[in-house]
ZADREN-754110 format. One line per 3 residues: number of its first residue (from 1); their letters; for each residue y, x, z of N, C-alpha, C. Coordinates in steps of 0.05 Angstrom, whole numbers, plus 5000, padded with zeros to 4 digits. Atoms other than C-alpha are relative to their C-alpha. Last residue first. Layout:
N
NUM) A) Y X Z Y X Z Y X Z; ...
END
This chain:
386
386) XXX) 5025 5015 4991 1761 2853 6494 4981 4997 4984; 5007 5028 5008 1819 2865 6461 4980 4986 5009; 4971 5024 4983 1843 2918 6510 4998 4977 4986
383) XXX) 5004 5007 4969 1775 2954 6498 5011 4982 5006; 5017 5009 5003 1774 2954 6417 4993 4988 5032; 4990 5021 5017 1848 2989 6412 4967 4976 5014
380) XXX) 4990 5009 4991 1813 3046 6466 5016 4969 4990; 5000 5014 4974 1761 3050 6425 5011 4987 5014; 5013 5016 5009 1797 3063 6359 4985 4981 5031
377) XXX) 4978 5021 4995 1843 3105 6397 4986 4975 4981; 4983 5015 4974 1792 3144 6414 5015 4978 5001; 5031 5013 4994 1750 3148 6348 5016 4992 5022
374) XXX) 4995 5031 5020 1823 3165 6313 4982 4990 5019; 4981 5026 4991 1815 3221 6374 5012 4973 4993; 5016 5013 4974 1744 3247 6353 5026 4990 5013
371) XXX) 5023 5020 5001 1762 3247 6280 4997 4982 5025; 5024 4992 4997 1828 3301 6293 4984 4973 4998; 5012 5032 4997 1899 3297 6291 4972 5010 4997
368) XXX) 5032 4999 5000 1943 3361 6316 4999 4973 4997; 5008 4998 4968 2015 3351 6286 4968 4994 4998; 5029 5012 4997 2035 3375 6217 4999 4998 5032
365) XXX) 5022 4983 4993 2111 3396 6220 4972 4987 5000; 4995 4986 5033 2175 3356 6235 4967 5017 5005; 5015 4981 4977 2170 3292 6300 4999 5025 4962
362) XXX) 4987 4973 5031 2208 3233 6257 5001 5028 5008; 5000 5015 5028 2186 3186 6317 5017 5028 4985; 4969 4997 5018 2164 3232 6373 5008 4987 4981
359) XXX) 4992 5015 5031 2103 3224 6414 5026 4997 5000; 4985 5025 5002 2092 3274 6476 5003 4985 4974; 5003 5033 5011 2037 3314 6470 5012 4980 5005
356) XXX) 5004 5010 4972 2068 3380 6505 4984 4976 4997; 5020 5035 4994 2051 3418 6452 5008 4992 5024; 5022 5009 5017 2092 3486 6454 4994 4969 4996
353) XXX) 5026 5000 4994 2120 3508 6522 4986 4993 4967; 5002 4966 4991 2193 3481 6519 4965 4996 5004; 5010 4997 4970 2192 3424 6465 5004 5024 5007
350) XXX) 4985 4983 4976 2247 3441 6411 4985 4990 5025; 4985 4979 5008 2223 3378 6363 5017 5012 5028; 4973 4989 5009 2181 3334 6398 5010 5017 4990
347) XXX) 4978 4995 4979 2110 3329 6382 5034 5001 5003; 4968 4979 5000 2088 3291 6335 5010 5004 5023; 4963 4997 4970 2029 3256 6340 5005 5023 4988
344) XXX) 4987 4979 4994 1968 3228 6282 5022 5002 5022; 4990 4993 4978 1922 3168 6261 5015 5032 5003; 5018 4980 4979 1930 3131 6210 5002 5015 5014
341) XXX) 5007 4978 5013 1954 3068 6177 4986 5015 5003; 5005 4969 5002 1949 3002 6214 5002 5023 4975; 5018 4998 4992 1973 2933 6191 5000 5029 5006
338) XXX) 4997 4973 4989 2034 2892 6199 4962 5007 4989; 5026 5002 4975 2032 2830 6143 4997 5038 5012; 4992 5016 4966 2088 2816 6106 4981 5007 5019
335) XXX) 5001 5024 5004 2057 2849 6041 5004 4973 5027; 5005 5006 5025 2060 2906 6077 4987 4985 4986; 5003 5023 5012 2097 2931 6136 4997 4997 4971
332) XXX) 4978 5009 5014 2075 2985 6174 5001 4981 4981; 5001 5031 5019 2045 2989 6238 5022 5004 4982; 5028 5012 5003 2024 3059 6261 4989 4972 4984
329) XXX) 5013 5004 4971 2093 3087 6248 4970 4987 4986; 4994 5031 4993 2110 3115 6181 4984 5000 5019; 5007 5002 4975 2119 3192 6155 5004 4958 4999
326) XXX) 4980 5013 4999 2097 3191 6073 5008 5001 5039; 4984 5027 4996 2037 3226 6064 5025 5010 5024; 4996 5019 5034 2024 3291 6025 5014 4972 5016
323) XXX) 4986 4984 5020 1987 3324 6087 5006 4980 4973; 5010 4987 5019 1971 3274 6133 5009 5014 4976; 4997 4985 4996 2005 3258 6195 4986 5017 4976
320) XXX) 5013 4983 5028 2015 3194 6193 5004 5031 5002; 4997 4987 5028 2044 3171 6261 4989 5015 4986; 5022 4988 5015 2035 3131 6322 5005 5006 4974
317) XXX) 4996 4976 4999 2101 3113 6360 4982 5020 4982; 4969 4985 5007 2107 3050 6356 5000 5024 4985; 5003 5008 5037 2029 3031 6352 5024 5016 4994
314) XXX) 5015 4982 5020 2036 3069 6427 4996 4997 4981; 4992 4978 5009 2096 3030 6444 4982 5019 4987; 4973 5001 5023 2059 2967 6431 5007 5028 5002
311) XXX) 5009 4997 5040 1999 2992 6469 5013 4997 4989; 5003 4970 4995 2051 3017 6536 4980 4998 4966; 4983 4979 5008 2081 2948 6530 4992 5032 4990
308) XXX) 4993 4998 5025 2018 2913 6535 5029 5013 4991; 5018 5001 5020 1998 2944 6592 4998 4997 4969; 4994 4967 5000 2070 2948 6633 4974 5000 4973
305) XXX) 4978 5001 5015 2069 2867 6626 4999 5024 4993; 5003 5012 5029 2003 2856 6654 5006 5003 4980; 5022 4981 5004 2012 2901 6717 5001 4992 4961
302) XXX) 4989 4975 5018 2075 2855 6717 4980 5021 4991; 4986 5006 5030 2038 2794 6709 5015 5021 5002; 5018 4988 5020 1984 2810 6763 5021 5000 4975
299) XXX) 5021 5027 5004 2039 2800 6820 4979 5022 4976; 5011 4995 5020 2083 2845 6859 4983 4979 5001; 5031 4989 4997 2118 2817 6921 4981 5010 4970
296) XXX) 5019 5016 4998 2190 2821 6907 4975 5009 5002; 5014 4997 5022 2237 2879 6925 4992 4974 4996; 4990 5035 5004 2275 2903 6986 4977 4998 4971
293) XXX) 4996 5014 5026 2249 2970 7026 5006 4975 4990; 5013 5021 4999 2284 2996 7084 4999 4985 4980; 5018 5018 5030 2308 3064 7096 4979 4971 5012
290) XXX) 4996 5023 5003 2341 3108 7148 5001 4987 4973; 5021 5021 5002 2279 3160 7150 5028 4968 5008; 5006 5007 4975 2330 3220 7178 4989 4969 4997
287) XXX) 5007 4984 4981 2309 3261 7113 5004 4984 5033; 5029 4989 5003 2318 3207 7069 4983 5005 5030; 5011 5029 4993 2389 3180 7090 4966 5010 4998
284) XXX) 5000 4990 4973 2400 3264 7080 4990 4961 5019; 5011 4971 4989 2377 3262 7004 4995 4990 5036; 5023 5018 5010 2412 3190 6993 4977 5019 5007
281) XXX) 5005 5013 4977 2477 3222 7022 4976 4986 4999; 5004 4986 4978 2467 3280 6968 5003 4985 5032; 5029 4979 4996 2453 3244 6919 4994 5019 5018
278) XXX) 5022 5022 5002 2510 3193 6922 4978 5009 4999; 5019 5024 5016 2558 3245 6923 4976 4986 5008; 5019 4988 4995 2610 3272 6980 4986 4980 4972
275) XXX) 5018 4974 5003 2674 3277 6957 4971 5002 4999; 4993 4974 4976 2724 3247 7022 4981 5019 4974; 4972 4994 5015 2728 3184 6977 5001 5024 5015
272) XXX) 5003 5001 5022 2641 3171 6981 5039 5002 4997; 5021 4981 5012 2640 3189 7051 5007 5010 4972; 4991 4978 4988 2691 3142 7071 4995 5029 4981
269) XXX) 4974 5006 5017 2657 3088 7034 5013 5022 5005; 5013 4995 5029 2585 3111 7060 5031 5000 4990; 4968 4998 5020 2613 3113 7131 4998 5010 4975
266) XXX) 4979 5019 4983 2542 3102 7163 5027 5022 4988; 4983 4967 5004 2492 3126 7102 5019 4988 5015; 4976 5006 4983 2433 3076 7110 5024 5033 5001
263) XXX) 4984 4971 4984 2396 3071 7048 5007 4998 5021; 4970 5001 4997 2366 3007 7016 4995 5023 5011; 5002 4995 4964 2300 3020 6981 5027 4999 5002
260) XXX) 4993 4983 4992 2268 2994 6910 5009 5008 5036; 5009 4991 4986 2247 2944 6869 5000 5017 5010; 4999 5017 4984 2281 2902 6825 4986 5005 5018
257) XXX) 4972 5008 4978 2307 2970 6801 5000 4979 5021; 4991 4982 4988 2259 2978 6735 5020 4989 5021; 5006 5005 4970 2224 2925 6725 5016 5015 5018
254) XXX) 5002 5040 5002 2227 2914 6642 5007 4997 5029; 4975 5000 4995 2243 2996 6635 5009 4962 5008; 4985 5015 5025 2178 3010 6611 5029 4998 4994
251) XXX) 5001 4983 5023 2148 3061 6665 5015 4993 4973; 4990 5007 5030 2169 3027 6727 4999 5013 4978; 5017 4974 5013 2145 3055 6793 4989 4987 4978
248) XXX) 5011 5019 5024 2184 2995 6823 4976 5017 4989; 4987 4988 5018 2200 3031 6892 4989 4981 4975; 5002 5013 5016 2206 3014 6962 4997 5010 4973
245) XXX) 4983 4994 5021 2199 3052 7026 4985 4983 4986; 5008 5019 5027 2180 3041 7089 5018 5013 4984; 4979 5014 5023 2190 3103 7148 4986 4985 4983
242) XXX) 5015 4998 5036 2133 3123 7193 5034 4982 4996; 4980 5012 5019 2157 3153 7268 4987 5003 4976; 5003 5032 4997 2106 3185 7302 5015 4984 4995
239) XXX) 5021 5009 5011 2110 3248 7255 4991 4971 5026; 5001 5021 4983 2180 3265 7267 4971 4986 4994; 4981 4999 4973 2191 3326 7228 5000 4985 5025
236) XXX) 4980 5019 4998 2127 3323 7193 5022 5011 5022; 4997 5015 5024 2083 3374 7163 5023 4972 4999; 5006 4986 5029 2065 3425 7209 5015 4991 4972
233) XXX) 4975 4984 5007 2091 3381 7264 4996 5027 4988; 4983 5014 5019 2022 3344 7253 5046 5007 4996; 4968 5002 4984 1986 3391 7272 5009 4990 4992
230) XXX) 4972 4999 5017 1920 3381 7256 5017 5002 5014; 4985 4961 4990 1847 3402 7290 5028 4998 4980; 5005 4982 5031 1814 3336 7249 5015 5025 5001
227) XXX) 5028 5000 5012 1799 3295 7321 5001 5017 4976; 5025 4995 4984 1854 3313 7364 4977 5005 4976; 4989 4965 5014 1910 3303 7298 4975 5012 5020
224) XXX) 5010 4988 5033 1868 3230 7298 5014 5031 4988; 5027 4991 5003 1880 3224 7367 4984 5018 4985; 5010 4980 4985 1949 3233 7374 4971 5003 4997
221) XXX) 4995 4979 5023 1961 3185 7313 4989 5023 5025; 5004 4996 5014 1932 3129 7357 4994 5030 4975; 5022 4986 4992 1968 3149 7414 4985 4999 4979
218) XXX) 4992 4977 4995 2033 3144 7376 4966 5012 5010; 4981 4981 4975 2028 3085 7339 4993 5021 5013; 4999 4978 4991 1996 3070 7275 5020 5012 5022
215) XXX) 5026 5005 4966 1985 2996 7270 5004 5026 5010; 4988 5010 4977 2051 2990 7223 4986 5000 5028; 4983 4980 4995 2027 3029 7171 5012 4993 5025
212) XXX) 5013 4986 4989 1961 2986 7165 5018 5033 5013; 5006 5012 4979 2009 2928 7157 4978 5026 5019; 4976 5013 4976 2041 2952 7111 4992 4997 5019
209) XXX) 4982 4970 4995 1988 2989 7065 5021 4992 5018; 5024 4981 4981 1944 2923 7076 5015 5021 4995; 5001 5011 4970 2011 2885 7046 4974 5011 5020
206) XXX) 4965 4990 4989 2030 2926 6983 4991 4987 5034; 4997 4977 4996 1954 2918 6959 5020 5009 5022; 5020 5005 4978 1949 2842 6976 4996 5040 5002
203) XXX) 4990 5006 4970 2017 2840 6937 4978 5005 5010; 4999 5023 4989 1993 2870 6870 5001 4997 5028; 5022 4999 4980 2016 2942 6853 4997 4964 5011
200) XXX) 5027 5000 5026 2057 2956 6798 4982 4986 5013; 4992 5019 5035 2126 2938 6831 4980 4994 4992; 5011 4987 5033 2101 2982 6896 5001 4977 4974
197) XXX) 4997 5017 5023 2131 2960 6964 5007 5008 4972; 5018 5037 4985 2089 2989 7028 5015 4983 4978; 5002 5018 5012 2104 3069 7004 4997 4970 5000
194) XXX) 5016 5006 5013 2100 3113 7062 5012 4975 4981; 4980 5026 5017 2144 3159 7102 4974 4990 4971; 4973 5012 4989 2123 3206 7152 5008 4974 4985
191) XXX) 4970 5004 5022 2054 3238 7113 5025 4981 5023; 4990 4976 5016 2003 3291 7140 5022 4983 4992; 4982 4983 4984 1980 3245 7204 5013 5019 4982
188) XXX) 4978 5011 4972 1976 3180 7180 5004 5024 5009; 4972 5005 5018 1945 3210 7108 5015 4992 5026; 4981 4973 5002 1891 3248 7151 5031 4992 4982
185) XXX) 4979 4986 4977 1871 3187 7176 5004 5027 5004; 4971 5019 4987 1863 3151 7118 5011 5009 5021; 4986 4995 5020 1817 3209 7090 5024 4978 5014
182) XXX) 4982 4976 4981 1773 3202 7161 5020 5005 4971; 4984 5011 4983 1754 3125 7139 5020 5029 5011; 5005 4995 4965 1716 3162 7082 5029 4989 5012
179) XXX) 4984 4981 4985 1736 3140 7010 4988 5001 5024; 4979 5003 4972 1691 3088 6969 5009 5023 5022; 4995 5032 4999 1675 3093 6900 5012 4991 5021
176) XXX) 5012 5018 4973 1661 3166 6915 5019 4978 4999; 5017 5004 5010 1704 3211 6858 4974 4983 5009; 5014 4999 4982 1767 3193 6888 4968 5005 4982
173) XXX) 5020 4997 5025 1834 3191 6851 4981 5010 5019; 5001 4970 5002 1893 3151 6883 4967 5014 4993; 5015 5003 5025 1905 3079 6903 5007 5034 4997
170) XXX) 5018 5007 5013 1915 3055 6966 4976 5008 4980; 5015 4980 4986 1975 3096 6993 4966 4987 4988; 5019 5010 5007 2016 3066 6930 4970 5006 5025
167) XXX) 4998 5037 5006 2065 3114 6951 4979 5004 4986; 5021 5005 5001 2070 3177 7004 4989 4977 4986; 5005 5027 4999 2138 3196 7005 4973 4998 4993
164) XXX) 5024 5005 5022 2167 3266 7014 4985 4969 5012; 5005 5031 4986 2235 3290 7045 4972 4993 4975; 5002 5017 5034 2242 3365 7022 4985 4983 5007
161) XXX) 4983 5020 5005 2260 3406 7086 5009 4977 4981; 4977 4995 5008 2243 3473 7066 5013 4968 4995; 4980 4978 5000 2195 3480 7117 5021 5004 4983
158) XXX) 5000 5013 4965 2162 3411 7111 5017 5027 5010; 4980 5028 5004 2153 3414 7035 5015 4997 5015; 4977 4991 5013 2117 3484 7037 5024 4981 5003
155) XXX) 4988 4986 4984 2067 3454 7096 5026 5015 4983; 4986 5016 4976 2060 3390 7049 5010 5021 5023; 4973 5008 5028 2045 3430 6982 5013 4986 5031
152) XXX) 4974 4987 5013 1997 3479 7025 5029 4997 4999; 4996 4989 4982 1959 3426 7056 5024 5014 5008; 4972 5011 4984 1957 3387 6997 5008 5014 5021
149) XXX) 5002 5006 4965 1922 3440 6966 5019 4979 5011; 5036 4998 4996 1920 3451 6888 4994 4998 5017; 5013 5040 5006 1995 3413 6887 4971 5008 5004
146) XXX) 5010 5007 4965 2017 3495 6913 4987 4975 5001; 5019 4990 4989 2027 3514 6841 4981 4991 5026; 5014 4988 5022 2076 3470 6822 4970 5010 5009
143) XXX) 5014 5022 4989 2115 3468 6883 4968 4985 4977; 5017 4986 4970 2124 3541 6879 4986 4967 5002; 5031 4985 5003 2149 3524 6802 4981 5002 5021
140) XXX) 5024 5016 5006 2198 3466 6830 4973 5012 4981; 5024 5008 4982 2227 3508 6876 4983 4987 4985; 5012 4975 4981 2271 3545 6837 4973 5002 5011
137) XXX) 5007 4987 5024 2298 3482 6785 4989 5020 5021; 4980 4977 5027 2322 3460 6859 4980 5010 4979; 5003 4960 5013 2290 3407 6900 5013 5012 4982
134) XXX) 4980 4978 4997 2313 3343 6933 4992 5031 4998; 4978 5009 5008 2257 3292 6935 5013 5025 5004; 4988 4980 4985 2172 3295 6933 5034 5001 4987
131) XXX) 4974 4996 5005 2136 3236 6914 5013 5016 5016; 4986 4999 4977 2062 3248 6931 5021 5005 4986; 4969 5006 5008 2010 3216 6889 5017 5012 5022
128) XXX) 4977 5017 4993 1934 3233 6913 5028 5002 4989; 4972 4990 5011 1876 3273 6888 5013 4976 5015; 4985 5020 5005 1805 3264 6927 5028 5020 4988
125) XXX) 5006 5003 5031 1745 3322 6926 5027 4983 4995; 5017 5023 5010 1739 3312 6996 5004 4993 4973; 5027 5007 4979 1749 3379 7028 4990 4972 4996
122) XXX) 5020 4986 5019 1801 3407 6972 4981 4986 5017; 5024 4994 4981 1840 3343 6979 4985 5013 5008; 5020 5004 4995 1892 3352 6920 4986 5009 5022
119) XXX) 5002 4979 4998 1957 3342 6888 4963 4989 5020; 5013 5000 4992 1989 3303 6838 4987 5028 5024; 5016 4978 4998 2063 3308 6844 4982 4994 5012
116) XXX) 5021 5007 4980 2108 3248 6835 4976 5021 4986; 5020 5007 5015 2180 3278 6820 4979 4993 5018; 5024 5007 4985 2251 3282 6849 4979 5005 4984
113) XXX) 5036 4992 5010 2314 3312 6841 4978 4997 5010; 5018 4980 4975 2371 3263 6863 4975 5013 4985; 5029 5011 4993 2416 3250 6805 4984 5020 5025
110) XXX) 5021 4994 4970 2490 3251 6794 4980 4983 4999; 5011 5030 4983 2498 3243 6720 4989 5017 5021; 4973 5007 4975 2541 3299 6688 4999 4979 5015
107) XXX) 4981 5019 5010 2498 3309 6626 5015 4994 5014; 4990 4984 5022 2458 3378 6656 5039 4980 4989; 4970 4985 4988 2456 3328 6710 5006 5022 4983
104) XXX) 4982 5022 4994 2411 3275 6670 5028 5025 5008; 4981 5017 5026 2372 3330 6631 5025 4980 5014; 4989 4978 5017 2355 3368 6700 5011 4990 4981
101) XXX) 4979 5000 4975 2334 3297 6735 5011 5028 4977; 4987 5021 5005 2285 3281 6671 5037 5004 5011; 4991 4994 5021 2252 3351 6673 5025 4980 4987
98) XXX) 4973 5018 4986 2229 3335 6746 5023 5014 4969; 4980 4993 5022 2153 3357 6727 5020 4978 5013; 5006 4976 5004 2086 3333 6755 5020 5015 4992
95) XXX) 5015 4982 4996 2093 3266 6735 4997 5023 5000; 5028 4994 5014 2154 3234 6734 4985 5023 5011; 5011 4982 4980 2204 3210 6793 4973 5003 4981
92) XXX) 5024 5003 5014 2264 3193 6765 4978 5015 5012; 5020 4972 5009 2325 3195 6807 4989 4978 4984; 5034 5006 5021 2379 3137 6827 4990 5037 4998
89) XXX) 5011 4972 4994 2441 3126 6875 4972 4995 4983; 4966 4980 4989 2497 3064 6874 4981 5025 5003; 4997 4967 4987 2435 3019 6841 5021 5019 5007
86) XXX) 4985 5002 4974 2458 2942 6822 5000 5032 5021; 5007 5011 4984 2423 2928 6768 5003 4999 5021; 4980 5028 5003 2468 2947 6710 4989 4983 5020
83) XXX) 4968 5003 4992 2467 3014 6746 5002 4977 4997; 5012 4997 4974 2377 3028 6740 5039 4991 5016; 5017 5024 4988 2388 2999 6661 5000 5004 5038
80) XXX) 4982 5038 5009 2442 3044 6641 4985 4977 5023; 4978 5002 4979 2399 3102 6686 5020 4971 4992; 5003 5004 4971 2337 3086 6650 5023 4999 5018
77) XXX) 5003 5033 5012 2371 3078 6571 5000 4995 5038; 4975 5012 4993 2393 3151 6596 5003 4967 5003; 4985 5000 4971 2337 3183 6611 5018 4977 5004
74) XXX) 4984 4973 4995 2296 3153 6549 5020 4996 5029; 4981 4998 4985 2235 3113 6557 5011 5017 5000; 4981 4987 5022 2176 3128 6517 5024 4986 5005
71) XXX) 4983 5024 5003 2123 3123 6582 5010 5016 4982; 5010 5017 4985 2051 3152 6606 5028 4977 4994; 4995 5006 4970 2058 3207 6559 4997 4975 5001
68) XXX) 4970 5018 5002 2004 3211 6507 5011 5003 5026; 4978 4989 4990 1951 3265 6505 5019 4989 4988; 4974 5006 5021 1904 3217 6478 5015 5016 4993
65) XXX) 5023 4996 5026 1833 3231 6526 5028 5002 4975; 5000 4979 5009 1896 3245 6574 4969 5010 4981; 4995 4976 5012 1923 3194 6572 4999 5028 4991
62) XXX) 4996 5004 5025 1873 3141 6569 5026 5029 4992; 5024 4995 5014 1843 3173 6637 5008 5002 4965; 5018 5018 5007 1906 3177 6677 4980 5004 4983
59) XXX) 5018 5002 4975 1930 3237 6715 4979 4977 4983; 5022 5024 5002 1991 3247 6659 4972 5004 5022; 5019 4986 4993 2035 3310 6647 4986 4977 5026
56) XXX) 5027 4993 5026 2071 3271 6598 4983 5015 5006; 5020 5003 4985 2124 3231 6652 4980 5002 4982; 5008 4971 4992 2183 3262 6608 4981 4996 5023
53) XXX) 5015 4993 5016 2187 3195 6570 4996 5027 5021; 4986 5006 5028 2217 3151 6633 4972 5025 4980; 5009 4980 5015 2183 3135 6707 5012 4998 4976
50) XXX) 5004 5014 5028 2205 3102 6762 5000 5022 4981; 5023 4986 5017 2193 3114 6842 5003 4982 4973; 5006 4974 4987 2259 3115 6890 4963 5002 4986
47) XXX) 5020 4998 5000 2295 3063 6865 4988 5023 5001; 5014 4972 5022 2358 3070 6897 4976 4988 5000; 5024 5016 5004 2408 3017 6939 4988 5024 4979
44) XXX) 5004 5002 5013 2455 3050 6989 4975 4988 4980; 5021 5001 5017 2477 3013 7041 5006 5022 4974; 5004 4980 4996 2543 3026 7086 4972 5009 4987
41) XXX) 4976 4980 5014 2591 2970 7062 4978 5032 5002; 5002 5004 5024 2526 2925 7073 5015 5015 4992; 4981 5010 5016 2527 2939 7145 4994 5006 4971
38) XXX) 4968 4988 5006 2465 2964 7188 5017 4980 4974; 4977 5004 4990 2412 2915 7197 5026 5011 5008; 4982 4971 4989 2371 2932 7139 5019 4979 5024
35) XXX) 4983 4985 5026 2318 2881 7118 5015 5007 5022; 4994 4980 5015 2248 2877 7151 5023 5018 4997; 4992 4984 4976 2242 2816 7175 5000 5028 5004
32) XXX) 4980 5018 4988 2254 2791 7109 5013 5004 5027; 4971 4989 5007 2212 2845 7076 5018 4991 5011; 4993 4970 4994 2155 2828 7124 5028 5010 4989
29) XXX) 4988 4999 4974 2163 2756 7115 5001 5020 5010; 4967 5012 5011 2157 2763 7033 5012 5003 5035; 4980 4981 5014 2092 2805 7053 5029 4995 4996
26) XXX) 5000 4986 4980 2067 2739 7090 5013 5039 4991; 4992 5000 4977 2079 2700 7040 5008 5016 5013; 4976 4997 5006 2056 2739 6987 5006 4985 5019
23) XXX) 4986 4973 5013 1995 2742 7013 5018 5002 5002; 4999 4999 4967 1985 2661 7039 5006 5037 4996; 4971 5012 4991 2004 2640 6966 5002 5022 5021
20) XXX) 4974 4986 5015 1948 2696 6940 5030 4985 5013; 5002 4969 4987 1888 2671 6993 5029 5012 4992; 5025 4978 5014 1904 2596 6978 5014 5028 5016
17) XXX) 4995 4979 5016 1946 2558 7034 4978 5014 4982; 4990 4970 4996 1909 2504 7068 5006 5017 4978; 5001 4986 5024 1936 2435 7061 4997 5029 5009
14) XXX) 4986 4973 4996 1942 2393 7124 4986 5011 4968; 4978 4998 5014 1941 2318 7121 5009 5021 5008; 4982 5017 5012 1878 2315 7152 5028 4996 5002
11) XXX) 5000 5018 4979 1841 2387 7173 5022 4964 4986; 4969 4997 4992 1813 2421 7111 5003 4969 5017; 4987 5024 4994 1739 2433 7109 5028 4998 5013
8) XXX) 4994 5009 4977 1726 2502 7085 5008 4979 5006; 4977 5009 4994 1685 2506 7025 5002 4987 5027; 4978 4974 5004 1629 2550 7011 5021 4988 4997
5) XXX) 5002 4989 4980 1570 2497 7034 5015 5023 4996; 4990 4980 5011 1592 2443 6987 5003 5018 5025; 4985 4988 4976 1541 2385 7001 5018 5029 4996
2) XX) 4996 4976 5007 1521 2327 6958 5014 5014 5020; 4971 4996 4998 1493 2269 6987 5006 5030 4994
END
């Protein structure tokens, strides 16, 4: 008689859940019990992590063997798109740089200034994501600098009152395969407000960051500032209190919005005819942690979806760069059939700084191309096909 000794015997006429239903599930009943019980007149809705073309100072591997940014998303397409979905308050929160927010309000779009600023561990080698909100063109050099310590970037943050989010807590850059248990519990006591619904991020991610945000109560955290000599009112205003937050952390523009954070601003309507803007009650909803994220559960198909978008755009965008030739993207058409040309980038015309390696269509000027990055993007082409 055959015997299947890695299956659980299911009881009669019960059906158990797979691992992924039973996930999302249970994530879906978090959001649910979850959602805001203040008034709907007094919500605001914001995604509070998405990315457009000025996310070019990059963390990832492919970009920066490439120097591509990480999206070719313009400001504006983003905000169209972050309004026709229902947003009453938006930022952008690229890498390293809040160059997006400056262009928008230059143009007369209230925007909250934000970005997601790597910064770093010095005592365990690790980098991490930290969305940082409401800064001035002033601050955002000091903040700049200071990303080489979190220590630093979180005691600067915390004195001048600049609400900061902790997303994806999961995932972040480690040279040790697996993290020390004491790195998680320096993130419970250095950060207030954490990430628990990430667009990119598959549900079993989004739901151990939930649930492990939710275990941390007070003695708990007392310990763990005991045990690693911290203060945690160094860095938090309210550090036993954790805020949720939501965000899509949307690079394409396919996701953007269905993921994000309600607000609580009590006499938002009021508010909003008395004057006040949408970035600045979204700011101070921040700061006193009323927030509660909405979204769906991430799956593998958006991860999926961002992927091949990001190679299409890069064919898009890839351009001849050879003396004598003609400009044309990577694929052009001939004899009906797309095929490659060669390889080259254009920077924008009027970057500040020089090179930033962003790709430009009709970019003026020879741009650097070189053997060993055709060889790259040869690879990289050769990987995603499998």
């Amino acid at each position: 008689m055959a015997c299947d000794h890695g299956r659980v015997p299911e009881p009669p006429g019960f059906a158990l859940p797979s691992f992924r239903t039973a996930v999302h599930q249970r994530l879906r009943d978090l959001l649910d019990g979850n959602a805001p019980a203040f008034p709907e007149a007094d919500r605001l809705r914001i995604d509070l992590h998405c990315h457009d073309r000025n996310s070019d100072v990059t963390d990832e591997l492919w970009g920066r063997i490439l120097r591509i940014p990480e999206s070719w998303l313009e400001p504006r397409r983003l905000h169209k798109t972050l309004r026709s979905r229902g947003a009453t308050a938006w930022t952008v929160t690229n890498h390293n740089n809040a160059r997006s927010c400056w262009e928008l309000l230059e143009q007369g779009v209230d925007t909250l200034s934000a970005a997601e600023w790597t910064c770093v561990f010095p005592e365990h080698d690790v980098s991490v994501h930290i969305l940082v909100y409401g800064f001035t063109p002033e601050q955002e050099p000091e903040l700049e600098r200071r990303r080489r310590n979190v220590y630093d970037f979180l005691r600067y943050c915390r004195s001048h009152d600049l609400p900061v989010v902790q997303p994806h807590p999961l995932y972040f850059y480690a040279r040790e395969r697996r993290p020390s248990r004491e790195l998680f519990e320096k993130f419970a006591i250095l950060f207030e407000r954490f990430e628990v619904c990430n667009g990119q991020r598959e549900a079993w991610q989004n739901l151990l960051a939930w649930e492990w945000v939710r275990s941390l109560d007070r003695d708990r955290l007392e310990g763990y500032a005991r045990k690693h000599g911290l203060d945690p009112f160094e860095f938090c205003a309210d550090p036993w209190s954790k805020g949720a937050a939501g965000g899509s952390d949307d690079h394409i523009g396919a996701l953007v919005g269905l993921t994000g954070t309600w607000l609580e601003v009590p006499g938002l309507e009021q508010r909003l005819a008395a004057g006040a803007m949408p970035s600045e009650l979204a700011l101070e909803a921040l700061r006193a942690k009323r927030m509660n994220p909405f979204g769906r559960p991430a799956d593998e198909e958006n991860l999926s979806t961002a992927i091949l978008d990001y190679l299409d755009q890069t064919a898009i965008h890839y351009e001849d760069s050879r003396p004598g030739c003609p400009r044309r993207s990577w694929y052009s058409r001939a004899g009906g059939r797309r095929r490659p040309s060669c390889a080259g980038w254009r920077p924008r015309p009027g970057s500040r700084g020089g090179w930033t390696g962003r790709l430009w269509p009709g970019g003026s000027g020879p741009a650097p191309c070189s053997s060993s990055r055709r060889a790259s993007i040869r690879l990289a082409a050769r990987c995603w096909r499998g």
